[in-house]
TORDOLO-310172 format. One record per residue: residue in three letters; x negated, y, z negated of N, C-alpha, C in turn. Coordinates in Angstrom, 1 decimal. Layout:
- ALA:X:Y:Z:X:Y:Z:X:Y:Z
...
***
This chain:
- UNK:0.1:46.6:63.9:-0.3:46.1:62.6:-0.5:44.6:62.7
- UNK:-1.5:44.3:62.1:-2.1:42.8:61.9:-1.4:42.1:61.0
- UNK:-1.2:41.2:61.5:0.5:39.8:60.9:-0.1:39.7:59.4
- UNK:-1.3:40.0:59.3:-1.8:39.3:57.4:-1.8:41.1:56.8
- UNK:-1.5:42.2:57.4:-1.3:43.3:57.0:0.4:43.2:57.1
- UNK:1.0:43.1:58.0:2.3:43.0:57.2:3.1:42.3:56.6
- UNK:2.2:41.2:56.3:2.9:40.7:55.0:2.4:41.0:53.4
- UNK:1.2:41.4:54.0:1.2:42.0:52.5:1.6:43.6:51.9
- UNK:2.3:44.2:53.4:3.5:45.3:53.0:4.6:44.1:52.1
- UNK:5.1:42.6:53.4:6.5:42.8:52.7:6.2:42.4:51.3
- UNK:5.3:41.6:50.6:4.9:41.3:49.5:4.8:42.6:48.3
- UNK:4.4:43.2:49.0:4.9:45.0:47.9:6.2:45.3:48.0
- UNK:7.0:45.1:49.3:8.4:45.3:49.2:9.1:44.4:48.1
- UNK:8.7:43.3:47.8:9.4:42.1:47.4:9.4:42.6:46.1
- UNK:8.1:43.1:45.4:7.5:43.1:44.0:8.3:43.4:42.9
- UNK:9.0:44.4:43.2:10.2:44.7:42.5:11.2:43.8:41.7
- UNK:11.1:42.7:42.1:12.1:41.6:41.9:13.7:41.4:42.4
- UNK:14.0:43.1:43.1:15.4:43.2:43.6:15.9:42.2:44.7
- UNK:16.8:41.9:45.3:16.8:40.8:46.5:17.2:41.7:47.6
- UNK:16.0:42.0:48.5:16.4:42.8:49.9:16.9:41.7:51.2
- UNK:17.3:42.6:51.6:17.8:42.0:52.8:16.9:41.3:53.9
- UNK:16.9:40.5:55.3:16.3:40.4:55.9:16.0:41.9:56.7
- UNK:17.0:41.9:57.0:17.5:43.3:57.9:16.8:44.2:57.6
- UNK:16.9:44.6:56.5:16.3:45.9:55.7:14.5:45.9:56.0
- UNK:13.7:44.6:55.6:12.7:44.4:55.7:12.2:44.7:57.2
- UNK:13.0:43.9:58.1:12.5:44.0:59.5:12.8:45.4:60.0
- UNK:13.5:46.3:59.1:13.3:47.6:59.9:12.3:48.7:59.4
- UNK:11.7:47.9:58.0:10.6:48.6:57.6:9.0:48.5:58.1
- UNK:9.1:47.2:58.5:8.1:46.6:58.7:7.7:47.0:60.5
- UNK:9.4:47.2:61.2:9.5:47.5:62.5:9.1:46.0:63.4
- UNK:9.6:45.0:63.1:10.1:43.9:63.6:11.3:43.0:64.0
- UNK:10.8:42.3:64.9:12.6:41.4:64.9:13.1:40.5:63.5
- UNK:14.2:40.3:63.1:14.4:39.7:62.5:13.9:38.1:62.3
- UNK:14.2:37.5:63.5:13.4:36.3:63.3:12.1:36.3:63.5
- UNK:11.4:37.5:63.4:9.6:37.3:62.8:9.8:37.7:61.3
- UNK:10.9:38.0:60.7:10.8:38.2:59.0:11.3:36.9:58.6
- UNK:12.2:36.2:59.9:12.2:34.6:58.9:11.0:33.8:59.1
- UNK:10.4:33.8:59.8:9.1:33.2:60.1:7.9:33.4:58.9
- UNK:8.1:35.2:59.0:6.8:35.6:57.8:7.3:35.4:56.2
- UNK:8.6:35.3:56.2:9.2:34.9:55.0:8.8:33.0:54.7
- UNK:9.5:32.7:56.1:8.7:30.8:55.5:7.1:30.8:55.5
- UNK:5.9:31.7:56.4:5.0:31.5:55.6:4.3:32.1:54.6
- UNK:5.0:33.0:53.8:4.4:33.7:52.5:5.2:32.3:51.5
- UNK:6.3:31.6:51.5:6.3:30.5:50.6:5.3:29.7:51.0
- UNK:5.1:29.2:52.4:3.9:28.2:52.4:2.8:28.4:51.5
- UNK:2.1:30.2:51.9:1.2:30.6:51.4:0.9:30.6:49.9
- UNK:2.2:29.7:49.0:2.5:29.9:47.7:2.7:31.0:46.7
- UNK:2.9:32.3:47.8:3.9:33.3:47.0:5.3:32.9:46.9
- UNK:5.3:33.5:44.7:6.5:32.9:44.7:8.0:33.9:45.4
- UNK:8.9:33.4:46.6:9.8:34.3:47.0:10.7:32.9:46.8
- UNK:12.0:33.7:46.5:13.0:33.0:46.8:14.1:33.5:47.0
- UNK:15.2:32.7:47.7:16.0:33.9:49.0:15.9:32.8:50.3
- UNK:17.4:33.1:50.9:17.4:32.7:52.5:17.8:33.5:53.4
- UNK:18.4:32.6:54.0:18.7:33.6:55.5:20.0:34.1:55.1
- UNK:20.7:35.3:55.5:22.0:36.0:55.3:22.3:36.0:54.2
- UNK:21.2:35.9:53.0:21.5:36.8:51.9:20.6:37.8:51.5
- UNK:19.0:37.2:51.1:18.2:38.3:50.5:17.0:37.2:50.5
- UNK:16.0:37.9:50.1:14.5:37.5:49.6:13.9:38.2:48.6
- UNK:13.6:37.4:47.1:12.8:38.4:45.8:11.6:37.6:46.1
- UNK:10.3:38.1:45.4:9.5:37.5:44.5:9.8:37.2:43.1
- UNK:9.8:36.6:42.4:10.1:35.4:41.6:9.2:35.9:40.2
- UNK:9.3:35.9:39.0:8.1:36.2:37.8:7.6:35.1:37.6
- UNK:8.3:33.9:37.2:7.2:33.0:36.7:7.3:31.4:37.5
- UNK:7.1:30.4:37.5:7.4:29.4:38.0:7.3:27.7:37.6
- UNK:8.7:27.0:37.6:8.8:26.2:36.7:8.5:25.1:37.2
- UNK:7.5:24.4:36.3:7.4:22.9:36.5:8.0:22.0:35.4
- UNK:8.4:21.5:35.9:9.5:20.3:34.6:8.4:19.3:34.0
- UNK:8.2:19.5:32.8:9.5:20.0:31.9:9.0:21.2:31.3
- UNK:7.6:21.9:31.9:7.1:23.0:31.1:7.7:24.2:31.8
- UNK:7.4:25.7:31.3:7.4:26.5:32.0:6.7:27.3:31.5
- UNK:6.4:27.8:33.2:4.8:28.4:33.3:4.6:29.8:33.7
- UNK:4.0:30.5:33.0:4.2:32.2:33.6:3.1:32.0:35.0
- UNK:3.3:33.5:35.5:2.2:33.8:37.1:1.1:33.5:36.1
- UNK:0.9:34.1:34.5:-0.4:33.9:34.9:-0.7:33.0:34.4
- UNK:-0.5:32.0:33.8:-0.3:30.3:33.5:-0.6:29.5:34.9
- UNK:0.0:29.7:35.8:-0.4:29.4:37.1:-1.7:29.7:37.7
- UNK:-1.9:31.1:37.6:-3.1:31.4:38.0:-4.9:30.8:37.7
- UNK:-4.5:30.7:36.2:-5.3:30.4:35.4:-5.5:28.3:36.0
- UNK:-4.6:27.5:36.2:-4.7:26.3:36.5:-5.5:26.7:38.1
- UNK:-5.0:27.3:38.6:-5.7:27.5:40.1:-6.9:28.2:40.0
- UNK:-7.5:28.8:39.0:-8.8:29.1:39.3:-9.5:28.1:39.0
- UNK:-9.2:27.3:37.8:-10.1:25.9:37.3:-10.2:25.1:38.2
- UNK:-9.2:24.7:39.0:-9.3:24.1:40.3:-9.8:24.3:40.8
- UNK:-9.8:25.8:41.6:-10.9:25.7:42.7:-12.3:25.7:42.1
- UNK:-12.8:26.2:41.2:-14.0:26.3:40.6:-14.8:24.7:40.7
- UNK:-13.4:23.9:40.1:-14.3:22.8:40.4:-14.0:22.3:41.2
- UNK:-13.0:22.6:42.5:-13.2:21.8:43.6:-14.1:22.6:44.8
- UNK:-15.0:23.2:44.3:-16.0:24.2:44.8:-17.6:23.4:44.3
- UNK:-17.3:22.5:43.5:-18.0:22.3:42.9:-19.2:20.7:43.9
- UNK:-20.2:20.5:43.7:-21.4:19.6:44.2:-21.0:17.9:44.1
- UNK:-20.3:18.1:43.7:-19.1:16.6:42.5:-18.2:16.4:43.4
- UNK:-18.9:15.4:44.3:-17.8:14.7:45.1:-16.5:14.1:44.5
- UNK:-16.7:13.6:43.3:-15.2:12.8:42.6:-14.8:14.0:41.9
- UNK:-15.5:15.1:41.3:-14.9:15.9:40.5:-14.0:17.1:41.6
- UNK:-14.7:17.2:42.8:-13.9:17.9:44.0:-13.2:17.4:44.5
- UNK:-13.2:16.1:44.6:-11.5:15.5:45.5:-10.6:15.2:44.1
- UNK:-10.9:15.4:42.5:-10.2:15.1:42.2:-9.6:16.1:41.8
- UNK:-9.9:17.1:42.2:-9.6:18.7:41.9:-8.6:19.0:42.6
- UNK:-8.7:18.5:44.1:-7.8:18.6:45.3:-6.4:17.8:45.1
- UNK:-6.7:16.4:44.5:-5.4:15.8:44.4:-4.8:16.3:43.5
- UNK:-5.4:16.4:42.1:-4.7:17.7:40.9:-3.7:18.4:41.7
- UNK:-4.3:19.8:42.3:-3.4:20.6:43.2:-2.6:20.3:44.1
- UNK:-2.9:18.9:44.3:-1.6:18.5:45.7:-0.4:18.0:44.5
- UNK:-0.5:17.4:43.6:0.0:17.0:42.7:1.1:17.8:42.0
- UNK:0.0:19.1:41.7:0.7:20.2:41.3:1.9:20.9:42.0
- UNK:1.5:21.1:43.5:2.3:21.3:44.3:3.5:21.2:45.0
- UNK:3.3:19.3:44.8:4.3:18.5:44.8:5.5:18.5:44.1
- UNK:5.5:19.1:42.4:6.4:19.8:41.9:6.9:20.5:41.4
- UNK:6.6:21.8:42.5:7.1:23.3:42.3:8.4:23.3:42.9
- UNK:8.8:24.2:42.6:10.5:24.5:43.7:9.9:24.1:45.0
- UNK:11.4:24.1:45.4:11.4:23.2:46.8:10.8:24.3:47.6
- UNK:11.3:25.4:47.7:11.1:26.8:48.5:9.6:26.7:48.5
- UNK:8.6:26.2:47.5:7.1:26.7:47.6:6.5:25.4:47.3
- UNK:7.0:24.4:48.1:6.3:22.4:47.7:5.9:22.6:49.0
- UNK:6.1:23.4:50.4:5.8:22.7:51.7:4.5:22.8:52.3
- UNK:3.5:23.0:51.5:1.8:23.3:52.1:1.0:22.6:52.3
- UNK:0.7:22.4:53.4:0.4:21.6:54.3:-1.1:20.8:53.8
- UNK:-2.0:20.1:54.4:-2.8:19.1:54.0:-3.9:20.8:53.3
- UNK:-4.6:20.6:52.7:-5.5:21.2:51.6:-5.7:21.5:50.4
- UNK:-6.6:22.5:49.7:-6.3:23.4:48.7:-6.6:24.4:48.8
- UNK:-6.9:25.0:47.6:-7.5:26.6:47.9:-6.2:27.7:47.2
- UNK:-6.3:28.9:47.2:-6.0:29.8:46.7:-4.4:30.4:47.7
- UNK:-5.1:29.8:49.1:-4.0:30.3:50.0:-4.0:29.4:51.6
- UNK:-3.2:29.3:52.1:-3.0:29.2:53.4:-2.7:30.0:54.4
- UNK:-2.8:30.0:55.4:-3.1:31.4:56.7:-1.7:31.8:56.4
- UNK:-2.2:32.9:56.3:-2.9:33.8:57.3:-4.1:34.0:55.6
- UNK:-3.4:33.7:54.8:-4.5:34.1:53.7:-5.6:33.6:53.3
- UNK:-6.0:32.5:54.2:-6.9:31.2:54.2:-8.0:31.9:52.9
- UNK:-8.7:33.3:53.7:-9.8:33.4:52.7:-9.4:34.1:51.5
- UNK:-8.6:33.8:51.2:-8.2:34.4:49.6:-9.0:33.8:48.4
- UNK:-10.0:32.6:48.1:-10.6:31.9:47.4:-11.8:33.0:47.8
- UNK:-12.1:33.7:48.6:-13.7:34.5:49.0:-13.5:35.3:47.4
- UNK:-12.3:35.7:47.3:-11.9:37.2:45.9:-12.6:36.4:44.6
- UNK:-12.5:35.0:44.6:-12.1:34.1:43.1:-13.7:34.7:42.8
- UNK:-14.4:35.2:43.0:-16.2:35.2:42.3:-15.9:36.6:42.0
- UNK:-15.1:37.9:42.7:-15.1:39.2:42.1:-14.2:39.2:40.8
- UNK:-13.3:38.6:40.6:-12.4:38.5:39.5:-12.8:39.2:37.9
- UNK:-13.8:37.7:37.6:-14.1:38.2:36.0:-14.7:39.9:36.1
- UNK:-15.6:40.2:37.1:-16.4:41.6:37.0:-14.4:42.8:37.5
- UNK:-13.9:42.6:38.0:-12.7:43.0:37.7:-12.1:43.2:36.7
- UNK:-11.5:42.5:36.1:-11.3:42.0:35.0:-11.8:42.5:33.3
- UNK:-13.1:42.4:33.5:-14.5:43.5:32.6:-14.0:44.6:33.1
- UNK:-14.2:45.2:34.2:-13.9:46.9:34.3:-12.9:47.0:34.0
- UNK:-11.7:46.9:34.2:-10.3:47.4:34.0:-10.4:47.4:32.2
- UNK:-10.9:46.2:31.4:-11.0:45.9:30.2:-11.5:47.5:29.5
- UNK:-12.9:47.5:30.1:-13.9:48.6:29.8:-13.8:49.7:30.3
- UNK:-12.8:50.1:31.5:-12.7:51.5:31.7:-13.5:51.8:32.8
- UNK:-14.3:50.7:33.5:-15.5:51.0:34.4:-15.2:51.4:35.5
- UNK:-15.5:52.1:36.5:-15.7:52.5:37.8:-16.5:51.3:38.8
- UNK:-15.8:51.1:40.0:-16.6:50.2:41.0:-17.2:50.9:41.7
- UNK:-17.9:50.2:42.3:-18.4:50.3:43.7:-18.1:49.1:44.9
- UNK:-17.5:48.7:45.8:-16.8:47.8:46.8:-17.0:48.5:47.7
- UNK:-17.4:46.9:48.6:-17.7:47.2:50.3:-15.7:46.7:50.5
- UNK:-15.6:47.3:51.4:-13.9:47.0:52.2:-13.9:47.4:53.6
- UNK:-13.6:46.7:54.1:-13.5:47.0:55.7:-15.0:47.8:56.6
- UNK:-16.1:47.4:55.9:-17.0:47.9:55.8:-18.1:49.2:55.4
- UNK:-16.5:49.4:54.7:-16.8:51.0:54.3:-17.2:50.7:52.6
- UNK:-17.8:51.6:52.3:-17.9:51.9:50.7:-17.3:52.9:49.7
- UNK:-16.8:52.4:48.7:-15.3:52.9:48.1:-15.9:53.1:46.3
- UNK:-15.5:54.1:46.0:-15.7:54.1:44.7:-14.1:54.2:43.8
- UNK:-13.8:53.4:43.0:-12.8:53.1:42.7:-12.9:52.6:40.9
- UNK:-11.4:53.1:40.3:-10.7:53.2:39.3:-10.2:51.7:39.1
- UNK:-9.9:50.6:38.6:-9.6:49.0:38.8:-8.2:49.8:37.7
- UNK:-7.3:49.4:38.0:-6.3:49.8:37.1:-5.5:48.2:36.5
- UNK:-5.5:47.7:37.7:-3.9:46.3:37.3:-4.5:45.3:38.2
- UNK:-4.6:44.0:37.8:-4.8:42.9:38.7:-3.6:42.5:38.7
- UNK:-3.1:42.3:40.2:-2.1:41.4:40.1:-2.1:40.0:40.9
- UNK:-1.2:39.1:40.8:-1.4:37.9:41.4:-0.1:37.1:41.8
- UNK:-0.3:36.5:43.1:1.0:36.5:44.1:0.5:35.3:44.7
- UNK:0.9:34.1:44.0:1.1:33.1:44.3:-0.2:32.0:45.0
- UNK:-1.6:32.6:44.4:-2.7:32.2:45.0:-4.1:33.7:46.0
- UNK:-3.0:34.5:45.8:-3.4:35.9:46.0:-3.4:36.8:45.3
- UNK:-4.9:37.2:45.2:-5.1:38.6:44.3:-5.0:39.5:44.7
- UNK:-4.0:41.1:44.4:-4.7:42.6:44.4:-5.2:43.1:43.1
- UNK:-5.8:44.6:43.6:-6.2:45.5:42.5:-5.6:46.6:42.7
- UNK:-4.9:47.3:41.5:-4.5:48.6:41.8:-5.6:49.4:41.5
- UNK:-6.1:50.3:42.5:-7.1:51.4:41.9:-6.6:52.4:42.6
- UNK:-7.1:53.1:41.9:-7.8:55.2:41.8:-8.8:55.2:42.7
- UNK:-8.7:54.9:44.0:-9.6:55.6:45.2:-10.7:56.7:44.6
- UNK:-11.0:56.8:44.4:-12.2:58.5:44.1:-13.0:59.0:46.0
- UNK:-12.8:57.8:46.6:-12.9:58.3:48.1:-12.0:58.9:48.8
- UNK:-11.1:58.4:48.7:-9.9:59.2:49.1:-8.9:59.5:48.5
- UNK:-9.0:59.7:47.6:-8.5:60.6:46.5:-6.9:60.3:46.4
- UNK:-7.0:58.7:46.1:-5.1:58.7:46.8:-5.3:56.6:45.8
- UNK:-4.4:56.2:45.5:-4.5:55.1:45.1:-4.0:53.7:46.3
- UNK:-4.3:52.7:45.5:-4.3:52.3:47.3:-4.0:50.4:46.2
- UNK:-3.8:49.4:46.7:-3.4:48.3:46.6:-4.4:46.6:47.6
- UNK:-6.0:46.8:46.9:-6.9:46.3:47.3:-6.4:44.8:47.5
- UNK:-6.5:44.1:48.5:-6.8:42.6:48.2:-8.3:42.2:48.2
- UNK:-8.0:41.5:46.9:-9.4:41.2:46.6:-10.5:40.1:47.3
- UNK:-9.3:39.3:48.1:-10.5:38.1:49.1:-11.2:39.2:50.0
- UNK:-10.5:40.6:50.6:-11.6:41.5:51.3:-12.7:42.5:51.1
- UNK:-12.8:42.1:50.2:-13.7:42.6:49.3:-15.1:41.6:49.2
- UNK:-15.8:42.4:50.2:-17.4:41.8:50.6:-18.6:41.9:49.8
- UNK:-18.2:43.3:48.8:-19.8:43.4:48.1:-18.9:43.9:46.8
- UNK:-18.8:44.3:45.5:-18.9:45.0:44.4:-19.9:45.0:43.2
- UNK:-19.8:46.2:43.0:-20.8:46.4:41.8:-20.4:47.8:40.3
- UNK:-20.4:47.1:39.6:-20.0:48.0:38.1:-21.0:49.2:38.1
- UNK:-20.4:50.2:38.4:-21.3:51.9:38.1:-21.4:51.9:36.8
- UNK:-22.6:52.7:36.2:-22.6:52.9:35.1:-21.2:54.4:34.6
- UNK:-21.2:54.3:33.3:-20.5:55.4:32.7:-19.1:55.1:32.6
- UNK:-18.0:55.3:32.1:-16.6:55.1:31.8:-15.4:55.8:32.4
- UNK:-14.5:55.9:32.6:-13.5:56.7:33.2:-12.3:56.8:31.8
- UNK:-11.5:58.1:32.0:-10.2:58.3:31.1:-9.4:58.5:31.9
- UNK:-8.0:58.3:31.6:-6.5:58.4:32.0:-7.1:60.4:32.4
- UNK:-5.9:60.5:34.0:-6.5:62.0:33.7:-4.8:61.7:34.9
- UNK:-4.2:62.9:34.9:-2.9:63.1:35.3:-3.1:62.6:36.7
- UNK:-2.2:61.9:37.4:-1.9:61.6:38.6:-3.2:60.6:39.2
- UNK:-3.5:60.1:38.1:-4.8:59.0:38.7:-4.4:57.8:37.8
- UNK:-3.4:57.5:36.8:-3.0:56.3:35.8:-2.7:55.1:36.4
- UNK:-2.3:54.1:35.5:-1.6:53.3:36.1:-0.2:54.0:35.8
- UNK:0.0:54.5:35.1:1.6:54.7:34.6:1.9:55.7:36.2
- UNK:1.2:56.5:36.4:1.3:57.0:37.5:1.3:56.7:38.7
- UNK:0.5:55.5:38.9:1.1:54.8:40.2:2.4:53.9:40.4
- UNK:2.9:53.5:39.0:4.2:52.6:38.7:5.4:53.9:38.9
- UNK:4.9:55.0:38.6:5.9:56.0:38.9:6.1:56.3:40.3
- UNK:4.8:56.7:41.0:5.0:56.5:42.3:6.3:55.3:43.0
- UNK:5.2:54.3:42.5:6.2:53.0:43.2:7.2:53.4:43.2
- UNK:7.9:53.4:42.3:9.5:53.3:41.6:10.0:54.1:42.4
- UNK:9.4:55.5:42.1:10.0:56.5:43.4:10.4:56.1:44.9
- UNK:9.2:55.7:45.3:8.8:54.7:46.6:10.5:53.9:46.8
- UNK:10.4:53.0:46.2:11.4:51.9:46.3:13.0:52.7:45.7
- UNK:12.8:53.4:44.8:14.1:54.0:45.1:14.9:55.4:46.8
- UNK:13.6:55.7:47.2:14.4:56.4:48.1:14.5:55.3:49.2
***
């Protein structure tokens, strides 16, 4: 398994909000423990929110505080897309000042998720291209709204898919969808996501393809 594939297992392990073990993780994952302290210190670099140390546990976190405000995930999210938008942007002053904004920003988050290193952007390695996702978003966003069906290139293959739940993990997007390729639901990250396109026609809730039905799955998942 590829190191930016198993952390975005443990990042579904985490989602829960329960505090797991290190132990527990590294036997899911089928690693040593000190590669789950390592992949634990870089999913906080990466600005997912975890918090948790060594010999006790590791959660992901709901929302995250900056003094004196407090700010939900998607309060956060929303300041990081404006940023990169315009530090993407032709505007040399309006781009570096986009960049210091975010360093700024950064500067006072919890201590656990202040330590990222010289840049900006959406993510740091292993998730570097996590900003590629920031252009599929709004058309995301629209379908789940409207009920639409995609079309997405992924690993070079072509996927016809249900957009159910965006979620967002600290500078990192997924999508829950309803596979209609493989008939199974699946937890897309969106920076790998090379082509999409909105099908015509609408989709309805139909048993064992919902979102409520994938949250049931999970739950299941995580309770045995």
């Amino acid at each position: 398994m590829r190191r930016a594939d198993r952390l975005m297992q443990i990042v579904q392990l985490l989602r829960d909000g329960a505090l797991h073990r290190a132990g527990d993780i590294a036997t899911v994952t089928g690693v040593s423990l000190r590669t789950i302290y390592r992949d634990m210190e870089t999913l906080a670099t990466s600005g997912v929110p975890i918090e948790g140390e060594r010999g006790i546990g590791y959660r992901v976190t709901a929302a995250i505080t900056l003094p004196p405000l407090n700010l939900s995930m998607t309060e956060i999210e929303a300041l990081h897309l404006g940023l990169s938008a315009v530090g993407e942007t032709e505007d040399t002053e309006l781009s570096q000042a986009a960049r210091s904004l975010l360093s700024k920003l950064d500067a006072v988050l919890p201590e656990d998720r202040s330590r990222a290193p010289d840049g900006y952007g959406f993510a740091i390695y292993p998730f570097a291209d996590a900003a590629r996702g920031f252009q599929h978003l709004p058309l995301i966003r629209q379908a789940i709204r409207t009920r639409q069906k995609l079309r997405i290139a992924l690993n070079d293959k072509l996927r016809t898919v249900r957009p159910l739940q965006l979620d967002y993990w600290g500078r990192l997007w997924t999508c829950v969808v309803w596979c209609e390729t493989s008939r199974d639901f699946a937890e897309v990250r969106v920076d790998q996501i090379t082509d999409i396109a909105t099908l015509p026609g609408l989709f309805v809730d139909e048993d064992g393809k919902s979102l409520r039905d994938f949250n049931a799955m999970r739950a299941k998942t995580q309770q045995d």
